[in-house]
C-alpha positions as CSV (number, residue, x, y, z in Angstrom):
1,X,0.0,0.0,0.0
2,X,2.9,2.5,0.5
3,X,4.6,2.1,-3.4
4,X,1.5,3.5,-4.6
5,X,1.2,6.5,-2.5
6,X,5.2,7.1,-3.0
7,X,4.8,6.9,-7.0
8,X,1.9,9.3,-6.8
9,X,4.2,12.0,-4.6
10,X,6.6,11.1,-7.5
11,X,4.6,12.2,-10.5
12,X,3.7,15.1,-8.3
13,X,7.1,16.1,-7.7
14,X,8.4,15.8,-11.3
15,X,4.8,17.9,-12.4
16,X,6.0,20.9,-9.7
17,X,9.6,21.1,-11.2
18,X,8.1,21.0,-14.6
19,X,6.1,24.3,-13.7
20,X,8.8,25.5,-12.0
21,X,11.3,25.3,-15.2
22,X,8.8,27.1,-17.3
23,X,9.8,30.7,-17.9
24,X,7.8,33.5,-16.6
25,X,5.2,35.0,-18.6
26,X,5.9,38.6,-19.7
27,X,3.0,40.8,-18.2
28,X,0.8,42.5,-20.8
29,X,2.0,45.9,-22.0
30,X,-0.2,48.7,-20.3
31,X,-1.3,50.6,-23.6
32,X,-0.4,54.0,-24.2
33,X,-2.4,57.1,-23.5
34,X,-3.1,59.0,-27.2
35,X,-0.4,61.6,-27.6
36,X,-1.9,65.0,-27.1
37,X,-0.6,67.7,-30.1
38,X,-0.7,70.9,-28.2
39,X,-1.4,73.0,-31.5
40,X,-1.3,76.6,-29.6
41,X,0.6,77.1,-26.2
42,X,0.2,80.7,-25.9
43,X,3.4,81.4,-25.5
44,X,4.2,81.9,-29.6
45,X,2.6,82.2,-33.3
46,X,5.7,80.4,-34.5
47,X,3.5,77.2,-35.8
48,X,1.0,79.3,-37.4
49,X,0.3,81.8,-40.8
50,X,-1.3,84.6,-41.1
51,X,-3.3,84.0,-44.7
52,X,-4.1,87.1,-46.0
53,X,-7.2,86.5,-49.0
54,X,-7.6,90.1,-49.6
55,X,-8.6,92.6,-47.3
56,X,-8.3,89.9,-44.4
57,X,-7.1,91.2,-40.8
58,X,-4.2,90.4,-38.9
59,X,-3.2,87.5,-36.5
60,X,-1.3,88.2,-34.0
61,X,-0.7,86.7,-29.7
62,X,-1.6,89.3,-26.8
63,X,-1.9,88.3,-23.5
64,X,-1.2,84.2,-24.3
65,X,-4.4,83.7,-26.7
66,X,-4.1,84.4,-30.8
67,X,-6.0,87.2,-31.9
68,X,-7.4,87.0,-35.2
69,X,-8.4,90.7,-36.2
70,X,-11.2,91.8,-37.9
71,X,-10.9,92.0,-42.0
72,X,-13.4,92.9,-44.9
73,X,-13.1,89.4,-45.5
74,X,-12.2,85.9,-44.4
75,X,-9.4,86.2,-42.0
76,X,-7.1,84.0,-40.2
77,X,-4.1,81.2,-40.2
78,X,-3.1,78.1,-40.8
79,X,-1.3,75.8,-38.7
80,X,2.2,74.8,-40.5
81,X,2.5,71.2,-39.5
82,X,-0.8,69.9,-40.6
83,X,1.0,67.0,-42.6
84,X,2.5,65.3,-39.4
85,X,-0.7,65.3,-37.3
86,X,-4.1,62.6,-37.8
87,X,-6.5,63.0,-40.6
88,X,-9.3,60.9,-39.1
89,X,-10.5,59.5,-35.6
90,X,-9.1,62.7,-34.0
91,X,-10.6,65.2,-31.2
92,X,-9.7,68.7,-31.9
93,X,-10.7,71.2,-28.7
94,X,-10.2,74.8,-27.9
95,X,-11.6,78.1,-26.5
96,X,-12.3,81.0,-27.8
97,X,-14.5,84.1,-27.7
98,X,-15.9,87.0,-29.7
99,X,-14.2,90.6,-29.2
100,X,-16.3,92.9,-31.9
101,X,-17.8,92.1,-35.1
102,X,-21.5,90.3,-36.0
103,X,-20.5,87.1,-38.0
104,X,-18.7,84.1,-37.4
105,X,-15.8,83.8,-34.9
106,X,-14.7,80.3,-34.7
107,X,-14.0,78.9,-38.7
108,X,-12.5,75.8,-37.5
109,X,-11.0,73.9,-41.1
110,X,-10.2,70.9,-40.7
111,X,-9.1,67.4,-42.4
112,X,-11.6,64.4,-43.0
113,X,-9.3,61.6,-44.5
114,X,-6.9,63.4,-45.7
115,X,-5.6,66.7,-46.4
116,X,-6.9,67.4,-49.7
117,X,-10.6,67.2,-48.2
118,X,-11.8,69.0,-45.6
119,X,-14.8,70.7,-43.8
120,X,-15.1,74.1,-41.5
121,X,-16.8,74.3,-38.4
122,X,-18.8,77.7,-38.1
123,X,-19.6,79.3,-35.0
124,X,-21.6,82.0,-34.4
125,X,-22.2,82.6,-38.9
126,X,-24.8,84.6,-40.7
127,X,-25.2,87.1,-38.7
128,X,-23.8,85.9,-35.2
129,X,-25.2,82.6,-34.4
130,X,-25.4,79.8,-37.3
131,X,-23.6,76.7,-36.2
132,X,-22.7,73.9,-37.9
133,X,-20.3,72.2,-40.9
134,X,-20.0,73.7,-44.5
135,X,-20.1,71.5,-46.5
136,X,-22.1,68.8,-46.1
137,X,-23.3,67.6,-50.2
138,X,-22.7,71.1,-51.0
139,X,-24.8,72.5,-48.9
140,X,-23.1,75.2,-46.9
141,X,-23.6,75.2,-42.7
142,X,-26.8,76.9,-42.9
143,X,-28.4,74.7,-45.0
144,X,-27.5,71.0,-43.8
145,X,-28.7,68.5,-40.6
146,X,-25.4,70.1,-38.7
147,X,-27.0,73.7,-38.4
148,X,-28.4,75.1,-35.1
149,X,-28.8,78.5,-33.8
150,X,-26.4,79.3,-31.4
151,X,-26.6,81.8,-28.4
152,X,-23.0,83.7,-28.3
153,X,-22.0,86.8,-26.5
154,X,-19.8,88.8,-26.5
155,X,-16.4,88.5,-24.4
156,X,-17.3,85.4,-23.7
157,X,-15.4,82.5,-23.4
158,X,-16.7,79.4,-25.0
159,X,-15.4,75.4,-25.3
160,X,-15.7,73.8,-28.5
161,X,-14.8,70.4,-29.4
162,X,-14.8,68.8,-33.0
163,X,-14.5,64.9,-32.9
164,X,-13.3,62.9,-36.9
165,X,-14.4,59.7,-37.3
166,X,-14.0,58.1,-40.7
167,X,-18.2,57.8,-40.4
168,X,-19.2,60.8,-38.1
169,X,-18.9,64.7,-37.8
170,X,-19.4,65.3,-34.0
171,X,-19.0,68.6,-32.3
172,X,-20.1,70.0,-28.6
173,X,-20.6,73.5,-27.3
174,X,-19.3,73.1,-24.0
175,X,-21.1,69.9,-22.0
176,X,-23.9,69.8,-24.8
177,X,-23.8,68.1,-28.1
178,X,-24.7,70.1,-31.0
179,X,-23.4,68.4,-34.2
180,X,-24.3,64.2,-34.7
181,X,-23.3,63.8,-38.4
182,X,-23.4,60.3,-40.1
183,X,-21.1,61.5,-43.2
184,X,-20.7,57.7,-44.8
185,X,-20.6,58.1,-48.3
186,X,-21.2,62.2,-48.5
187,X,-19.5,64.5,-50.1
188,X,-17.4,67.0,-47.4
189,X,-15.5,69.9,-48.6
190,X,-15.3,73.8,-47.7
191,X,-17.3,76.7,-48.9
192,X,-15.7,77.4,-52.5
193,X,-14.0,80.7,-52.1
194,X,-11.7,82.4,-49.6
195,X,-12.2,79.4,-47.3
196,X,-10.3,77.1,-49.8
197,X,-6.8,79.2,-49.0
198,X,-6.8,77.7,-45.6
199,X,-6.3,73.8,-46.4
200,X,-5.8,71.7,-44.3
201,X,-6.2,73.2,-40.6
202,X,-6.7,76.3,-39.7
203,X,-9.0,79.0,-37.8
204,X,-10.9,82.1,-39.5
205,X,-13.1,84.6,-38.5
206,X,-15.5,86.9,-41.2
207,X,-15.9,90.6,-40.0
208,X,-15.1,89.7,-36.8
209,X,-12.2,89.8,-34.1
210,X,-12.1,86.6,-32.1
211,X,-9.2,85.5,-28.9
212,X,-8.6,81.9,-29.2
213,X,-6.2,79.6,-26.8
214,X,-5.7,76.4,-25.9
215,X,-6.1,74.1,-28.9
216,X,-5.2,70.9,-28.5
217,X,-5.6,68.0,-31.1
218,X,-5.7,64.2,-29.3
219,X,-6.0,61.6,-31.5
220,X,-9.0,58.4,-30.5
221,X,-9.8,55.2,-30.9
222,X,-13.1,54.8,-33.0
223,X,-16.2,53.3,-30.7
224,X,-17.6,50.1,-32.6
């Protein structure tokens, strides 16, 4: 009765120093937070260019935020290093408020794929509240699904976030939601005109002066 209980302490043994000769198991890698592109740090213009379509005012930092003066037409700039950031499942954020004028002060251009096609977000258009995405089919940011009117005062400061997903145009005006945009086989492109001199990224203002400051691009991963 005891060879049976020894040989079973045997196997038992040998099983425990087979475990133990296994190598360890690397632990899984923790993944990676998105890198966040700070794409204005308020400290210089150096990553941006004035764009001047004619009669367009003048872009310049006071007080850590970009000032984009008031024109007699589009004005604005365009950030430099477009080509080395995300063109699709992106979030782009910023702040900004209108200082004097009566149209829009956030033009928010933007890539949807790739640089050669993009849309502008519009805050505060045709006359100081329009808000949505030109274009949508063709049909400017007045005229599509994204347009809303939009409360904005003056000297104000307001958060806006624009979200790119391959499928979707999303965009919020501080905690509420005011674009949902299923853009699956549409057409998306700016307004033709002035707007198509600031491809790919950039922000613009019409008739208006506007203080912008901390925009930030993160890219995302795309919920299923």
């Amino acid at each position: 009765m005891k060879y049976p209980t020894l040989t079973v302490l045997l196997v038992l043994g040998a099983a425990f120093a087979a475990a133990e000769d296994k190598p360890a198991q690397p632990a899984a890698a923790t993944p990676e937070a998105p890198k966040e592109f700070v794409l204005f740090n308020g400290k210089s213009l150096d990553d941006w260019e004035t764009v001047d379509v004619g009669g367009s005012g003048i872009v310049e930092m006071e007080g850590g935020v970009m000032i984009i003066n008031q024109g007699e037409n589009v004005s604005g700039a365009i950030y430099k290093k477009a080509a080395t950031l995300p063109t699709t499942n992106y979030e782009i954020t910023l702040e900004a408020k209108r200082l004097q004028g009566v149209d829009f002060f956030v033009g928010l251009t933007f890539p949807v794929g790739d640089v050669k096609h993009c849309a502008t977000l519009i805050c505060g258009g045709w006359g100081g509240s329009v808000t949505g995405i030109s274009s949508i089919d063709g049909f400017d940011a007045s005229d599509n699904n994204t347009s809303s009117y939009q409360r904005y005062k003056d000297d104000e400061w307001y958060a806006i976030k624009l979200r790119v997903t391959p499928d979707n145009l999303s965009a919020w005006l501080g905690e509420k939601q005011i674009i949902d945009e299923d853009i699956k086989d549409k057409k998306i492109s700016v307004r033709p005109g002035p707007m198509e001199s600031y491809l790919p990224l950039s922000l613009t203002t019409f008739n208006t002066t506007s203080a912008i400051r901390n925009i930030k691009l993160t890219p995302i991963t795309e919920k299923k």
